[in-house]
C-alpha angles and dihedrals in degrees: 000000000000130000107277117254091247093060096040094051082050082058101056090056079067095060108038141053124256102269125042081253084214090121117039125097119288090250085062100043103073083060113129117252107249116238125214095254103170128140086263136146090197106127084235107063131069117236109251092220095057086073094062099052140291113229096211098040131021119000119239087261095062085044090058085040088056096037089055088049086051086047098050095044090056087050096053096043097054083049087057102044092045089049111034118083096205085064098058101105086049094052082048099055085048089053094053099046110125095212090039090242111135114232099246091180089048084055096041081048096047091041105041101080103039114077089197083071107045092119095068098044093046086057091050104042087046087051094055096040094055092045096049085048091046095047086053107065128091114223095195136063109327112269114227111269107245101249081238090076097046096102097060107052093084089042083053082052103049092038095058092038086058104036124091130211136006118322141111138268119218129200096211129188108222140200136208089020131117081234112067084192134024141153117256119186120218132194142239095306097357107127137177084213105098131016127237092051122119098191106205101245117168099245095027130224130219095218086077091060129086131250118292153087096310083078096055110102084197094046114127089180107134092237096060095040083064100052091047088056097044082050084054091063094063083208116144092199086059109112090296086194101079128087122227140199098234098039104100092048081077091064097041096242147130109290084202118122088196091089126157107196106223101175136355141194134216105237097178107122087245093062094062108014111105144072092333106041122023128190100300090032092089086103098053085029083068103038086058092058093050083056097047093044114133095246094190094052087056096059094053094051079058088054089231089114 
């Protein structure tokens, strides 16, 4: 299960700024998008206090890194959105909006399908990703970990010691799974936030598809006896862009598409490099942010709170 369209257009409030900015004259464009960064424990705003460094955690440097990158990918999107004709009915629907929030999951719906606009899905997907990350962090005294998580710390830890490359790590509730809580990687712009998007990972997952019969283990259909036979080659090079049934078995992780993202961390090299984590520090750099996970926020993600 994905976030519901009403909480993740409450999300994009969080990561730009009030107005679509389309519009406005080229010396106002590059501003950065405002984040709700109120003393709040809503499970939409960002703590002002994370931006300024968290002790046990980042430093302020890699905040300002991360809030640059957020920054640039709000200025690049907006480019693309203004410039590119196949996005007019996106930069429309902006323009129309009555709150002057532009509709983020409108754009990732329009964008996702169409290879000719994977710039501008990349932008907004990575926009998401890095908010609901931010939103997600506790700048105070670590919280005690809920005994129900227990079990994954050590799961956070191996799967940012092995992946390369940029990408995120989600702590996901799951349903109709022996397992009621697991870790999924995703990669580059892949994101949980949203359904109907098969995000390109090399090897892919089937979290990222949507619903159908390529996530029925007992499905005979055609499509799904290719890509189990695709998945039999164990070659990367073998059309990577099809999900299977028995890949994330490699990863050890849920094969359940009804999946609820609690948390998630930025796993790009710019998030965590610095005075703190070097090259070889993504491990520890991880285990840090499991720590510093807003705990309560969790929970009312979970709707328990």
């Amino acid at each position: 299960m994905s976030m519901s369209k009403k909480s993740i257009n409450s999300l994009t409030r969080i990561i730009t700024s009030p107005r679509t900015l389309l519009s406005l004259p080229s010396s106002s464009r590059t501003s950065l998008p405002r984040h709700s960064v109120r003393h709040s424990s809503s499970t939409n705003q960002i703590n002002s206090l994370v931006l300024e460094g968290v002790p046990n955690f980042l430093p302020k440097a890699n905040f300002d890194t991360i809030t640059e990158w957020q920054r640039g990918l709000w200025t690049r999107l907006q480019s693309e959105v203004r410039n590119n004709p196949a996005l007019l009915p996106v930069k429309q629907k902006w323009d129309r909006s009555p709150t002057g929030t532009p509709d983020i999951p409108y754009l990732l719906t329009h964008t996702a399908r169409d290879p000719s606009l994977t710039l501008a899905y990349n932008y907004g997907a990575l926009l998401l990703n890095n908010s609901y990350f931010l939103e997600g962090i506790n700048p105070g005294e670590p919280m005690t970990i809920p005994q129900t998580y227990h079990p994954l710390e050590e799961k956070v830890v191996g799967f940012a010691e092995g992946i390369v490359g940029g990408g995120w790590l989600w702590l996901v509730q799951t349903k109709g799974n022996i397992l009621s809580f697991d870790i999924i990687p995703t990669f580059s712009s892949g994101t949980l936030l949203v359904t109907n998007r098969r995000q390109q990972g090399r090897p892919p997952l089937s979290a990222y598809a949507p619903t159908g019969s390529l996530l029925n283990p007992t499905d005979t259909s055609e499509e799904t006896r290719e890509s189990k036979e695709i998945e039999e080659t164990d070659d990367p090079l073998a059309e990577p862009l099809r999900p299977s049934t028995g890949v994330m078995s490699r990863y050890g992780v849920s094969n359940d598409l009804s999946v609820s993202p609690l948390a998630v961390l930025n796993m790009f090299e710019h998030a965590y490099l610095g005075d703190k984590y070097g090259v070889w520090d993504r491990g520890r750099y991880a285990r840090d942010w499991w720590r510093s996970i807003d705990w309560e926020k969790v929970d009312k993600r979970r709707g328990i709170a």
